[in-house]
MDTraj code that builds the backbone (N, CA, C; nanometers):
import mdtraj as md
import numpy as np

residues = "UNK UNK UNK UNK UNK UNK UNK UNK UNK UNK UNK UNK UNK UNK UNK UNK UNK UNK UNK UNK UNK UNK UNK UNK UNK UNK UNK UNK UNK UNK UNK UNK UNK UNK UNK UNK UNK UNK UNK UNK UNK UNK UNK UNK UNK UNK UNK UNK UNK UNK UNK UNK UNK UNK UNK UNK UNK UNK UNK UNK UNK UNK UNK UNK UNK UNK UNK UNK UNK UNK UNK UNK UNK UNK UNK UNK UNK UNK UNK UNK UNK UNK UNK UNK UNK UNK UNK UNK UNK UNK UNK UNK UNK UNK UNK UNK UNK UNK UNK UNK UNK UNK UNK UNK UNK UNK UNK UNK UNK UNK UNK UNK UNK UNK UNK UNK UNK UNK UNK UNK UNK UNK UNK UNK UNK UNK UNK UNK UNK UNK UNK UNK UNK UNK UNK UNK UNK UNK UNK UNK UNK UNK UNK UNK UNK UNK UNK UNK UNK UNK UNK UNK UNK UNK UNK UNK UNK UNK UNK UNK UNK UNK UNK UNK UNK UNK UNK UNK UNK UNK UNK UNK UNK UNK UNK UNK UNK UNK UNK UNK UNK UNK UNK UNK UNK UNK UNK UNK UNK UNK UNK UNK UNK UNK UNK UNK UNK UNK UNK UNK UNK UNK UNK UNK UNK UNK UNK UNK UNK UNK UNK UNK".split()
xyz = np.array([
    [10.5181, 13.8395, -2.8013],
    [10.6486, 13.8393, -2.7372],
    [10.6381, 13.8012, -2.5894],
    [10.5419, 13.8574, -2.5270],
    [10.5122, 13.8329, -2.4112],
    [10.4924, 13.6666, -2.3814],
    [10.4020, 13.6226, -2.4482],
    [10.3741, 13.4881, -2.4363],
    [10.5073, 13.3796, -2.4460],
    [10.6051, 13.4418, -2.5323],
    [10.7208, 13.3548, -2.6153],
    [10.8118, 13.3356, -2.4387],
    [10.7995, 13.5104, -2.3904],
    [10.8928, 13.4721, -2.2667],
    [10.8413, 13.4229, -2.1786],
    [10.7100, 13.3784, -2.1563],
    [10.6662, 13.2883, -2.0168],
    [10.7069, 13.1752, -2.0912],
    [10.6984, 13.1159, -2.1756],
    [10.7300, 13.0002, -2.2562],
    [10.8665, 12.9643, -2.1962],
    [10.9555, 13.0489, -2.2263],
    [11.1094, 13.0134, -2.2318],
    [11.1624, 13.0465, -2.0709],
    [11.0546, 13.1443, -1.9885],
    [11.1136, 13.1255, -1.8564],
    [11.0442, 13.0172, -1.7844],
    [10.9278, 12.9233, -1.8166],
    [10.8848, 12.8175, -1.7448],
    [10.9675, 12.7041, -1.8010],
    [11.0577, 12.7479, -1.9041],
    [11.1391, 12.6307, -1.9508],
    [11.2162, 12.6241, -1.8422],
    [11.3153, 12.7307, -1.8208],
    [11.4334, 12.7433, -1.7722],
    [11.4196, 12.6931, -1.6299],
    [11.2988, 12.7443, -1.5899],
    [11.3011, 12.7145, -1.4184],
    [11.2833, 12.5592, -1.4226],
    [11.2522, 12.4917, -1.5070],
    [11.2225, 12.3760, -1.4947],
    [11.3548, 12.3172, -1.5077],
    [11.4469, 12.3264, -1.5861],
    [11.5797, 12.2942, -1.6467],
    [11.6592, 12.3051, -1.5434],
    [11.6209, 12.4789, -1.4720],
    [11.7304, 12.4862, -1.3865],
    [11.7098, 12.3820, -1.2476],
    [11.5913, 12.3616, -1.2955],
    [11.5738, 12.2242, -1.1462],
    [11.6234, 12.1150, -1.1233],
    [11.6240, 12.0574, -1.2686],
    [11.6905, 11.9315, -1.3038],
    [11.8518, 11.9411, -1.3038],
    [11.8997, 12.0189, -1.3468],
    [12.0456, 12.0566, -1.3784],
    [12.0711, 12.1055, -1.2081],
    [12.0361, 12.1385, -1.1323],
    [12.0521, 12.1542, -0.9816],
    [12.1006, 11.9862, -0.9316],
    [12.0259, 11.9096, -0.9727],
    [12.0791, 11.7757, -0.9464],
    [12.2052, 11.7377, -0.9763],
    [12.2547, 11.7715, -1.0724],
    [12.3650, 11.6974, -1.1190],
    [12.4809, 11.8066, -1.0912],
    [12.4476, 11.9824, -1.0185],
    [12.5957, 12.0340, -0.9651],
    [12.5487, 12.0179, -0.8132],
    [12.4659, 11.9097, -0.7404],
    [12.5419, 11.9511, -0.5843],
    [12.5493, 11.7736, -0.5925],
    [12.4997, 11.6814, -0.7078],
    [12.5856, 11.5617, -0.7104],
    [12.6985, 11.5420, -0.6436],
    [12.8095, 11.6050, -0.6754],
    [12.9369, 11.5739, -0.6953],
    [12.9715, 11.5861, -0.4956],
    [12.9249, 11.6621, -0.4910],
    [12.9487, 11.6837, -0.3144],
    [12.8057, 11.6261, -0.2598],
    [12.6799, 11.6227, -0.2616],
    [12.6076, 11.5807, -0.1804],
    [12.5368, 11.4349, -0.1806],
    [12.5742, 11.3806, -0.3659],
    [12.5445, 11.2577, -0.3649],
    [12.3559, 11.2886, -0.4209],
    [12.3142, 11.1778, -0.4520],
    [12.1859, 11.1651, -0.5911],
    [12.1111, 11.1626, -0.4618],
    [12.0691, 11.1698, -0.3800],
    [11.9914, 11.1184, -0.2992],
    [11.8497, 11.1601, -0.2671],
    [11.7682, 11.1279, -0.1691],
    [11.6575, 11.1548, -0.1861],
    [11.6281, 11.3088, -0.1097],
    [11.7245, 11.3449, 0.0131],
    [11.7321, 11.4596, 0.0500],
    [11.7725, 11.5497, -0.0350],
    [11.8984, 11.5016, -0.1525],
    [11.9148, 11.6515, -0.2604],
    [11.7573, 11.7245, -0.3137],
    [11.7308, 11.6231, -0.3579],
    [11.5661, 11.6329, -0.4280],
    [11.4775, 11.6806, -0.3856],
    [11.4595, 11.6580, -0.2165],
    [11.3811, 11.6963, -0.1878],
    [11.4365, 11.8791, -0.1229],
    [11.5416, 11.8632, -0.1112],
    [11.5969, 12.0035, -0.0444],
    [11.5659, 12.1061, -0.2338],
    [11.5868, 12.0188, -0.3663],
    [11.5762, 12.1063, -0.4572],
    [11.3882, 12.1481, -0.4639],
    [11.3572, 12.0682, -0.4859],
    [11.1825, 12.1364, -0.4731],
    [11.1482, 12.2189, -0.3803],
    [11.2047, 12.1978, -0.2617],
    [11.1377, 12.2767, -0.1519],
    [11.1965, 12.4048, -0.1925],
    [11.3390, 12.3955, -0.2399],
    [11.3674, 12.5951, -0.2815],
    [11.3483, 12.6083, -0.3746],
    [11.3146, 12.5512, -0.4541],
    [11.2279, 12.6068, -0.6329],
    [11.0958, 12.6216, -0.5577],
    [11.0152, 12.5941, -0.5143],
    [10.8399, 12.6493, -0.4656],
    [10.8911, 12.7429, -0.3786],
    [10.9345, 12.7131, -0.3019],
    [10.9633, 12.8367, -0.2524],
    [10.9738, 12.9636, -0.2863],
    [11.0845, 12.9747, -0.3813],
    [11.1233, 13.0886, -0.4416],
    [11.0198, 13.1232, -0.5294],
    [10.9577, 13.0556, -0.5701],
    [10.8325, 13.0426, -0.6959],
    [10.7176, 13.1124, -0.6274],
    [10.7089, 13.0804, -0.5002],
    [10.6137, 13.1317, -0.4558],
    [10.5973, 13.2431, -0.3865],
    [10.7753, 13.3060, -0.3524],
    [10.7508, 13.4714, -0.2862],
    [10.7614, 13.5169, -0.4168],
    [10.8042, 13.4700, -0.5609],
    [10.7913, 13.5024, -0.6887],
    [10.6633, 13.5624, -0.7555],
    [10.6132, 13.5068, -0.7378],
    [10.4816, 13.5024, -0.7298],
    [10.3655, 13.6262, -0.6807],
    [10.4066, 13.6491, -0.5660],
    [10.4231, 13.6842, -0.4783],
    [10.4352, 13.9041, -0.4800],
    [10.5730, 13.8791, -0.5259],
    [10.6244, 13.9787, -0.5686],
    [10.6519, 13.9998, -0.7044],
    [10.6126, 13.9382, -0.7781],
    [10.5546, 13.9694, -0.9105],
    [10.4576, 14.0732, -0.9107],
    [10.3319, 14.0288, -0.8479],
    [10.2357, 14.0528, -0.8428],
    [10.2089, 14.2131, -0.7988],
    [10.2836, 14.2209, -0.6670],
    [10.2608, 14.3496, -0.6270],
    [10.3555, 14.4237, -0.7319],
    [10.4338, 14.4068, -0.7666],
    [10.5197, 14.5349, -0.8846],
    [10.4547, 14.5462, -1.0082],
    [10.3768, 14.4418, -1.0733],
    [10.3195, 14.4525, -1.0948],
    [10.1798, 14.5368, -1.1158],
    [10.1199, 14.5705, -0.9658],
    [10.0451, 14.6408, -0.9198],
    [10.0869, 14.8141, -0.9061],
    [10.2270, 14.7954, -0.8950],
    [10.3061, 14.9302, -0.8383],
    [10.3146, 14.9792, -0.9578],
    [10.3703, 14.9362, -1.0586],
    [10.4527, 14.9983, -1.1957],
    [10.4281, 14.8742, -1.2904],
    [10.3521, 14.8692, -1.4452],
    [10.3695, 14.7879, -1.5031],
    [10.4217, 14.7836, -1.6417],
    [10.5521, 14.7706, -1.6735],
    [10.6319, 14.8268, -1.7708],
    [10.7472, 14.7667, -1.8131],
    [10.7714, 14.7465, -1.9627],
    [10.8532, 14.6526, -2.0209],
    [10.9435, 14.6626, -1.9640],
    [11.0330, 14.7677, -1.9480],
    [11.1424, 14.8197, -1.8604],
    [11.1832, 14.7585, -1.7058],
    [11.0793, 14.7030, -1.6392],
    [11.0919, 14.6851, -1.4778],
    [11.0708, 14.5171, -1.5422],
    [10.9908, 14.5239, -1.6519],
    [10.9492, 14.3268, -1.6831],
    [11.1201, 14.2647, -1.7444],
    [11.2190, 14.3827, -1.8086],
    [11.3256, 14.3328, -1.8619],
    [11.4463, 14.3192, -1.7330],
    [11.4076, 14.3933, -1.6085],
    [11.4789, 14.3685, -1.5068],
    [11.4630, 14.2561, -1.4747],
    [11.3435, 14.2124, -1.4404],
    [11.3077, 14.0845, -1.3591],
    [11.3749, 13.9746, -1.4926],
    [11.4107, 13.9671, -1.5561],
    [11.4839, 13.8858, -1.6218],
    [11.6096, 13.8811, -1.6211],
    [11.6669, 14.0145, -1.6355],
    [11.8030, 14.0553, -1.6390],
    [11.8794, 13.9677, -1.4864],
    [11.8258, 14.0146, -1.4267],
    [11.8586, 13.9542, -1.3048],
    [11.9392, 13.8045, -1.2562],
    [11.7931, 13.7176, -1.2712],
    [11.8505, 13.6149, -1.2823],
    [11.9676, 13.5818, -1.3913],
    [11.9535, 13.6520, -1.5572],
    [12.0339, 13.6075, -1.6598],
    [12.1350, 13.6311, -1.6366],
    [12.1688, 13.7817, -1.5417],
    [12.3403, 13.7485, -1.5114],
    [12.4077, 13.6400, -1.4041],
    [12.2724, 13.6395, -1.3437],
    [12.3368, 13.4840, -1.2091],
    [12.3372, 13.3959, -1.2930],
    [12.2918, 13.3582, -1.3857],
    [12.2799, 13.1939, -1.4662],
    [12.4549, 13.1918, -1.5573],
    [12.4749, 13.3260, -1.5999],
    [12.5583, 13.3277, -1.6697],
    [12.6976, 13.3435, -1.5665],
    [12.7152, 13.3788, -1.4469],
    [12.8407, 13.3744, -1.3535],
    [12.7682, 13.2701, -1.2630],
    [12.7034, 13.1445, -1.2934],
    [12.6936, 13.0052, -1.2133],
    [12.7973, 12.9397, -1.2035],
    [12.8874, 12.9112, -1.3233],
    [13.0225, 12.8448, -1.2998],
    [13.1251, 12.9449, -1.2029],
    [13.0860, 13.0271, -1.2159],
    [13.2269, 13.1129, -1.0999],
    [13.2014, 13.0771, -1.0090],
    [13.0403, 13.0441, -0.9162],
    [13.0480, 13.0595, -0.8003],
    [12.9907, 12.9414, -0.7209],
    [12.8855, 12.8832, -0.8111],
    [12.8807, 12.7786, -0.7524],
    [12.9390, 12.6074, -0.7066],
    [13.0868, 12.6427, -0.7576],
    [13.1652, 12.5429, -0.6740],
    [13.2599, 12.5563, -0.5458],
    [13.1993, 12.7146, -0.5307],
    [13.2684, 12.7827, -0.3894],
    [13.1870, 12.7574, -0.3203],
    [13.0572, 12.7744, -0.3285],
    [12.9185, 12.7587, -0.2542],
    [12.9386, 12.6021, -0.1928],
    [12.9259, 12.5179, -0.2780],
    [12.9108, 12.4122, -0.2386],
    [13.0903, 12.3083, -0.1665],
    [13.2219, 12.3978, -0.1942],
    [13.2765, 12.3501, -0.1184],
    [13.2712, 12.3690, 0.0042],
    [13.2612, 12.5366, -0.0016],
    [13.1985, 12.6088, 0.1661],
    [13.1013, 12.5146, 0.2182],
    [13.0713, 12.4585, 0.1613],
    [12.9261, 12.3791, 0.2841],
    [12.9367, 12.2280, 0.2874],
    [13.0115, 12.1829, 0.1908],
    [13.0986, 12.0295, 0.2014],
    [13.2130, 12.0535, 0.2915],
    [13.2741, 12.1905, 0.3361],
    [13.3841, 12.1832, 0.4554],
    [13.3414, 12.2379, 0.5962],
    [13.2148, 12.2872, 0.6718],
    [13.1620, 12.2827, 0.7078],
    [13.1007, 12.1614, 0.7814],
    [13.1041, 12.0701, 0.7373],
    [13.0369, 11.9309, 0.7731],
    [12.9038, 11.9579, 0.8585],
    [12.7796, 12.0302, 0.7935],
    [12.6797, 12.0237, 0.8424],
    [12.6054, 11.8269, 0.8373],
    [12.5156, 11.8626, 0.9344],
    [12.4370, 11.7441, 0.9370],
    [12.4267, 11.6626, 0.8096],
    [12.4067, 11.5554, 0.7505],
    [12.4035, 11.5052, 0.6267],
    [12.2795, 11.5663, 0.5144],
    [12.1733, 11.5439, 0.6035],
    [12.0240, 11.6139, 0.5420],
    [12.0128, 11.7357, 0.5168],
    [12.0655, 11.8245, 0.5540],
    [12.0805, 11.9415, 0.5622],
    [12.1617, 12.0428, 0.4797],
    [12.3186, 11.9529, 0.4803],
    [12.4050, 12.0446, 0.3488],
    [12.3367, 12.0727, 0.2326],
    [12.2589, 11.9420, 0.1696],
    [12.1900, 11.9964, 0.0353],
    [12.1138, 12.0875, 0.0864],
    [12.0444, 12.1194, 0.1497],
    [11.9436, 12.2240, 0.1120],
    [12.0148, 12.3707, 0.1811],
    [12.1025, 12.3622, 0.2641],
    [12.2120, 12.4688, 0.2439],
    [12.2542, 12.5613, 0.0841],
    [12.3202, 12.4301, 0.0313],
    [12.3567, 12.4446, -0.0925],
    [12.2386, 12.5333, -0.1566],
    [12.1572, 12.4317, -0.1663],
    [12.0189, 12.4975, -0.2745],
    [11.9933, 12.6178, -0.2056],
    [11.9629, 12.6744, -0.1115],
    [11.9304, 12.7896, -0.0895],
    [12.0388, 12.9044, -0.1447],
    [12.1512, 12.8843, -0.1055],
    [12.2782, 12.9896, -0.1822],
    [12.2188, 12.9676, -0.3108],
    [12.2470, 12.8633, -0.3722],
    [12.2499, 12.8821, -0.5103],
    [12.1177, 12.8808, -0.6286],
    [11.9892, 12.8317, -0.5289],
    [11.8763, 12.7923, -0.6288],
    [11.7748, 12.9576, -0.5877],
    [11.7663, 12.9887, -0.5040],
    [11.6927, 13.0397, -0.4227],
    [11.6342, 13.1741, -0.4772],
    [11.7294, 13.2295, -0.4804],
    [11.6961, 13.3592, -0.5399],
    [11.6585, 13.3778, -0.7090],
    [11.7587, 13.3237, -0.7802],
    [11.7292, 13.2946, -0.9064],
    [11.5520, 13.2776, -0.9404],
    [11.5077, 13.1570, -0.8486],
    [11.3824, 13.1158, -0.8798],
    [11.2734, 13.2151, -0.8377],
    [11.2926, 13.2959, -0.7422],
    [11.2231, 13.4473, -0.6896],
    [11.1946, 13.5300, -0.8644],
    [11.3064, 13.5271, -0.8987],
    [11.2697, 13.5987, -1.0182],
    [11.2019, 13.5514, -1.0998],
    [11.2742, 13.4522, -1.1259],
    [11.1854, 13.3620, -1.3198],
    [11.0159, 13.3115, -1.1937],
    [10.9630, 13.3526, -1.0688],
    [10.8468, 13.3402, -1.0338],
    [10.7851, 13.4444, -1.0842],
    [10.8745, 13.5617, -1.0571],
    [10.7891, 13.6907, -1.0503],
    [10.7183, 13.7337, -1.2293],
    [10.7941, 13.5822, -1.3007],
    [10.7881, 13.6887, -1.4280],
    [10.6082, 13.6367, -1.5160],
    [10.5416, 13.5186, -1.4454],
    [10.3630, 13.5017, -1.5031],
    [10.2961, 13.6316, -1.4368],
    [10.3538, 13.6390, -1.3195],
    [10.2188, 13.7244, -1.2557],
    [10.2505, 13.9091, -1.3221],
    [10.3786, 13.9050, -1.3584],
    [10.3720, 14.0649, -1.4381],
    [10.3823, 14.0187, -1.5992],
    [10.3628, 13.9118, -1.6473],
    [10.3581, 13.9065, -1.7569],
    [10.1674, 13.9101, -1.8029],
    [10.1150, 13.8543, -1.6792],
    [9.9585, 13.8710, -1.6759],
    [9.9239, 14.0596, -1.7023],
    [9.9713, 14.1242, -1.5883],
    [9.9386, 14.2416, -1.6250],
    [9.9875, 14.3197, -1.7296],
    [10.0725, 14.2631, -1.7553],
    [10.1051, 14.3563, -1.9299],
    [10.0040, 14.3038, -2.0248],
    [9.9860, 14.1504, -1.9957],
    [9.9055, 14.0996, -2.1331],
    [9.7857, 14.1206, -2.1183],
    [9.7051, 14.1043, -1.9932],
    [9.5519, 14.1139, -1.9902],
    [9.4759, 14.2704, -1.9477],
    [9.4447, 14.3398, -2.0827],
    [9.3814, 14.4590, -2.0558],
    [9.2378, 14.4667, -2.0480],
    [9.1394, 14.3745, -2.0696],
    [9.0038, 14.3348, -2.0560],
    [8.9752, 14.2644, -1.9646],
    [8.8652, 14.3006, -1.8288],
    [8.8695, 14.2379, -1.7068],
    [8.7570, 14.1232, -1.7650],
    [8.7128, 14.1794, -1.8418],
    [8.6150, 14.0333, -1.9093],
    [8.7004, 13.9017, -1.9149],
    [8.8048, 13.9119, -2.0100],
    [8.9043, 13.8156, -2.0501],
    [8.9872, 13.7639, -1.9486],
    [8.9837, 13.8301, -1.8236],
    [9.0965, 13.8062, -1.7112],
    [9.1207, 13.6680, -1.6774],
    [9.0058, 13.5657, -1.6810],
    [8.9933, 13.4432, -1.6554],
    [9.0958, 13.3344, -1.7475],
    [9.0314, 13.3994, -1.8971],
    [9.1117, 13.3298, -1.9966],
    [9.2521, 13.3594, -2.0166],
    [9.2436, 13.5128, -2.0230],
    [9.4205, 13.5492, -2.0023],
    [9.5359, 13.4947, -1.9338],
    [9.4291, 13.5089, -1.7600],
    [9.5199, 13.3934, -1.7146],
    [9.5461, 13.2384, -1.6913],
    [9.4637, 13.1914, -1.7252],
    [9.5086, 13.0448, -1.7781],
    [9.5711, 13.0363, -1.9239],
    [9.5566, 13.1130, -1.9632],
    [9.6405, 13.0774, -2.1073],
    [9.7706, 13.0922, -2.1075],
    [9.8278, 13.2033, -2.0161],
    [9.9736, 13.2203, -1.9888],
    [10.0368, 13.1377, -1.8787],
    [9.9245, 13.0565, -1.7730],
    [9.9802, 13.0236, -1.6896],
    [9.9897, 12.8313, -1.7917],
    [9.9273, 12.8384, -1.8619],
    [9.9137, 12.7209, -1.9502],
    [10.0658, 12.7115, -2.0418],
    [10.0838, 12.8121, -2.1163],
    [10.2294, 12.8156, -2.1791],
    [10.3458, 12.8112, -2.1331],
    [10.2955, 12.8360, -1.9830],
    [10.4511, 12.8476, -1.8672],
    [10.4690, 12.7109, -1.8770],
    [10.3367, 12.6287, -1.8375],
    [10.3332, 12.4624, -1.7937],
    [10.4055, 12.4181, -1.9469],
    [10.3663, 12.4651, -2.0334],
    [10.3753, 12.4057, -2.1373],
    [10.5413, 12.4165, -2.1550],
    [10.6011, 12.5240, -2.1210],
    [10.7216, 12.5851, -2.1240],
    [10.8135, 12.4704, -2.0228],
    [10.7394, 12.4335, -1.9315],
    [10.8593, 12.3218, -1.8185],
    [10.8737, 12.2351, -1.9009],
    [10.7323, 12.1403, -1.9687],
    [10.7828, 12.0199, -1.9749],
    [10.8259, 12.0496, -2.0844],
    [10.8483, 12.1067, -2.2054],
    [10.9310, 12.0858, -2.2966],
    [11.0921, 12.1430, -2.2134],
    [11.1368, 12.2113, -2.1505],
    [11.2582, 12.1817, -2.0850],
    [11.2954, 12.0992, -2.0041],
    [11.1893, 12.0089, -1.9637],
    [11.2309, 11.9218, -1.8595],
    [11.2712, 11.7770, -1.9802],
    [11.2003, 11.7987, -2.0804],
    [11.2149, 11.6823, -2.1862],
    [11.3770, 11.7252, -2.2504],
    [11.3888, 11.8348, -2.2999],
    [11.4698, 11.8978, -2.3566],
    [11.6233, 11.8806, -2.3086],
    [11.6213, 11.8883, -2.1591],
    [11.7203, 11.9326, -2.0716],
    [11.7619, 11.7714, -2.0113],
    [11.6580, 11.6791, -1.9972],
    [11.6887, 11.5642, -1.9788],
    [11.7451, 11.4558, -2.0494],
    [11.6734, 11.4730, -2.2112],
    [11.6578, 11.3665, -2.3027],
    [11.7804, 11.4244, -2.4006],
    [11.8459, 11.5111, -2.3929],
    [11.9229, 11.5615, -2.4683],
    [12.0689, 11.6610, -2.4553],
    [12.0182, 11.7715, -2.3444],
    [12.0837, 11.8817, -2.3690],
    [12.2341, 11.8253, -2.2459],
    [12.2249, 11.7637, -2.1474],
    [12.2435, 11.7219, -2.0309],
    [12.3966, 11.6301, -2.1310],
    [12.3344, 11.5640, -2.1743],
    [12.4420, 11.4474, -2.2143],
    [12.5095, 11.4992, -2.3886],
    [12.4602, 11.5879, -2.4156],
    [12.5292, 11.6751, -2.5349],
    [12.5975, 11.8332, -2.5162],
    [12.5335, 11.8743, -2.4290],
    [12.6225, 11.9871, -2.3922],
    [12.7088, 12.0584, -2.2535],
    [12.6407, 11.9456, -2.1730],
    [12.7221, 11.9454, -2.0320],
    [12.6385, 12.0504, -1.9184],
    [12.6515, 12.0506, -1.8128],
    [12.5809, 12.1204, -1.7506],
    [12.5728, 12.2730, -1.7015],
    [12.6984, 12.3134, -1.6444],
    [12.6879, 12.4165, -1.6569],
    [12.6938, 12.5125, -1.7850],
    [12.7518, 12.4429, -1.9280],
    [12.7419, 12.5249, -2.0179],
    [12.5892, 12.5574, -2.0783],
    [12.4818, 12.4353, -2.0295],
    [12.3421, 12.5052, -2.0164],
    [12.3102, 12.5687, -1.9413],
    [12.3058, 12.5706, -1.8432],
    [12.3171, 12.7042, -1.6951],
    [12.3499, 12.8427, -1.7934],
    [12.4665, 12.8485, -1.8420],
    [12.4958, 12.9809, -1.8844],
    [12.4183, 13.0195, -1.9960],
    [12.3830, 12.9446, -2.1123],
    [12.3086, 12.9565, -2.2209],
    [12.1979, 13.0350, -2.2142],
    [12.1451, 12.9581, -2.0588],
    [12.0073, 12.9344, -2.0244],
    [11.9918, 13.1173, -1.9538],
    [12.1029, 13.1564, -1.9294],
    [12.1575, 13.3220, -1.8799],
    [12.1508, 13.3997, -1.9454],
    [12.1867, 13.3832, -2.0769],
    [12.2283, 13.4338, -2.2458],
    [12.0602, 13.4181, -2.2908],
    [11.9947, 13.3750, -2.2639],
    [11.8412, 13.3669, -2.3138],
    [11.7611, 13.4143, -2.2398],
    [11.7556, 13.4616, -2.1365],
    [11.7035, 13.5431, -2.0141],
    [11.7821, 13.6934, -2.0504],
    [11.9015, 13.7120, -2.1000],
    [11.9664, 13.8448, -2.1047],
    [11.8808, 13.8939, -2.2253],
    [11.8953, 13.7944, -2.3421],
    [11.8912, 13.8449, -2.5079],
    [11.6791, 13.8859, -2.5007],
    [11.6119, 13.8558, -2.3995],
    [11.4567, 13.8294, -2.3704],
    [11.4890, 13.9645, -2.2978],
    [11.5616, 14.0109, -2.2243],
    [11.5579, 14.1455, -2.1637],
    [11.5638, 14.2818, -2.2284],
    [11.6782, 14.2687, -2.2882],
    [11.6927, 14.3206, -2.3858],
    [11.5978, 14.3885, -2.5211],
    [11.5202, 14.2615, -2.5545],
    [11.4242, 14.2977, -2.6656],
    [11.3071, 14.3841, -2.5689],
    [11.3149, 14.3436, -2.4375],
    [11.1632, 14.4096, -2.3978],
    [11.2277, 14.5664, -2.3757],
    [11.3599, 14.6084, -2.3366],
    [11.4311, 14.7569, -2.2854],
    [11.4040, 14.8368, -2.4654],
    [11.4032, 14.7589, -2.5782],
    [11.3844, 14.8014, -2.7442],
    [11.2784, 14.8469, -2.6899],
    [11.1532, 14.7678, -2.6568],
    [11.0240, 14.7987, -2.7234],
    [10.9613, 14.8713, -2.5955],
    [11.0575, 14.8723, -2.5029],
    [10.9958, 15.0430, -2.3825],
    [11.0459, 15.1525, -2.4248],
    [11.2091, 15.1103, -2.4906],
    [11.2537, 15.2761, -2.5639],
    [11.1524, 15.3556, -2.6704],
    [11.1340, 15.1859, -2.7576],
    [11.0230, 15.2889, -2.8562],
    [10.8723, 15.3048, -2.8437],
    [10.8512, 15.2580, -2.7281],
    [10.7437, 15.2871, -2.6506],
    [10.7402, 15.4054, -2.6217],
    [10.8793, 15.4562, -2.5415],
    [10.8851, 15.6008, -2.5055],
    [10.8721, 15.6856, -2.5782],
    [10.9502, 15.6974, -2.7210],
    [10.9796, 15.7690, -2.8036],
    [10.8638, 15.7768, -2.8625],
    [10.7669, 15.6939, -2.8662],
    [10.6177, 15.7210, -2.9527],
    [10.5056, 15.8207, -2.8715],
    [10.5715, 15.8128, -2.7208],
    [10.4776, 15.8581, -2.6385],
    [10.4950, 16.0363, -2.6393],
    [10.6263, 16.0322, -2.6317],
    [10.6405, 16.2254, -2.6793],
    [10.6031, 16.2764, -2.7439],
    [10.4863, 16.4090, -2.6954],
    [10.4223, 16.4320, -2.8070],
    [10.5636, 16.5511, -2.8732],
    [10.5134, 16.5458, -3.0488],
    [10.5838, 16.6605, -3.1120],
    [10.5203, 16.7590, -3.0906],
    [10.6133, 16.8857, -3.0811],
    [10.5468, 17.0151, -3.0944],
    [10.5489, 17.0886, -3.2221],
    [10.4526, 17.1487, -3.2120],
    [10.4060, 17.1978, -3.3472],
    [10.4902, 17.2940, -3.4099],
    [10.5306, 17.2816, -3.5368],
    [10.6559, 17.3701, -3.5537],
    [10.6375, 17.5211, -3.5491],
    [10.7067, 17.6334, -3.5090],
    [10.6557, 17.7674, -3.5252],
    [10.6325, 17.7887, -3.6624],
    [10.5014, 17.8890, -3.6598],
    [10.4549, 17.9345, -3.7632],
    [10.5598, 18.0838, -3.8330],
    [10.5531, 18.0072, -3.9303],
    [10.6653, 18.1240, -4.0374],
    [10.6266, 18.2451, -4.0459],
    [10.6861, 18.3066, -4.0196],
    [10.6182, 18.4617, -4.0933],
    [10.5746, 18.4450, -4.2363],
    [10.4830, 18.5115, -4.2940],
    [10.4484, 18.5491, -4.4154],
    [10.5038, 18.6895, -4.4474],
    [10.5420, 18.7108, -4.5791],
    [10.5708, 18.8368, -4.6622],
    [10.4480, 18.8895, -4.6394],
    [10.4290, 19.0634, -4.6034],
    [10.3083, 19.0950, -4.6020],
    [10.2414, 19.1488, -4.7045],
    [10.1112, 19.1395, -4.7810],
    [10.0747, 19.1699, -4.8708],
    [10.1221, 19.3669, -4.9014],
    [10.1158, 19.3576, -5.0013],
    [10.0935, 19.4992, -5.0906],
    [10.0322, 19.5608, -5.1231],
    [9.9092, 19.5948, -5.1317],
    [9.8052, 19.6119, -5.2079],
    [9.8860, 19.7654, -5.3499],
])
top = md.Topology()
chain = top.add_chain()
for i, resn in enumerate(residues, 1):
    res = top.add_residue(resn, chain, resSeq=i)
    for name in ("N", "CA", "C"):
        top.add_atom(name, md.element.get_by_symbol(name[0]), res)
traj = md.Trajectory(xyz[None], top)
């Protein structure tokens, strides 16, 4: 399960990169500053992600805090259409410098999102790798499925989803699959919990006392 969600959150961050292009289009134009203002706040965010993965990770490591760091972003992905055409008129009426509005934009709207879906290899490492022997392989193998996880959304999201289902209605989907991934991990900490209580031993019955 673990593996399935680095899969589907290295999709998304990748998706949500590409699909970043085509909502500050409409106000900032295809250009080479959108692009470059979108990478610089996807690494970014990827990288205090990262970052702070790591140490909560270190602090507390538990399905429960791993279904937050999802939850999170999944409700911003899923209220993206409410807000991000306020974002970006606010900063198309503004008339900042030309170079600059996009990466305005991207910071409101890319910025934080990507903090999270960063944070989620480096605590998905410590849930998965319990052998410091294996630590090497553990983590290239998850950081391998993440990679593996972009480009099938970057193929996915480009070659298909973009021109069949429109953009922000993948944005939200893409919210709805980050929520429904939270969710299953809050199941399997409940019955995590519930396995962890010990039972107590039932009181011992009285016996009828013999007769002789």
């Amino acid at each position: 399960m673990i593996a399935c969600i680095v899969f589907l959150s290295g999709s998304i961050v990748m998706s949500f990169e590409i699909l970043g292009s085509r909502v500050l289009a409409p106000y900032f134009g295809n250009t080479v500053f959108v692009w470059g203002s979108l990478i610089s706040v996807f690494l970014s965010g990827l990288t205090m992600g990262y970052w702070i993965g790591g140490k909560l990770a270190d602090w507390k490591a538990s399905y429960a805090l791993f279904a937050g760091l999802l939850a999170i972003p999944g409700v911003m992905l899923c209220l993206f259409p409410l807000y991000s055409d306020v974002i970006n008129d606010w900063v198309f009426d503004r008339q900042f410098e030309m170079r600059i509005e996009a990466l305005i934009a991207s910071l409101f709207l890319f910025f934080i999102p990507s903090i999270f879906l960063g944070a989620v290899s480096p605590y998905a490492i410590k849930l998965r790798v319990h052998d410091l022997a294996w630590l090497g392989t553990g983590v290239g193998n998850l950081y391998a499925i993440s990679s593996l996880g972009s480009i099938f959304g970057t193929l996915l999201t480009t070659f298909y989803l973009i021109t069949e289902i429109g953009v922000k209605k993948i944005i939200v989907w893409e919210g709805v699959i980050l929520l429904l991934a939270a969710a299953c991990l809050w199941i399997v900490d409940a019955k995590s919990v519930r396995m962890a209580i010990p039972v107590s031993p039932s009181a011992e019955t009285p016996t009828d006392p013999v007769v002789d």
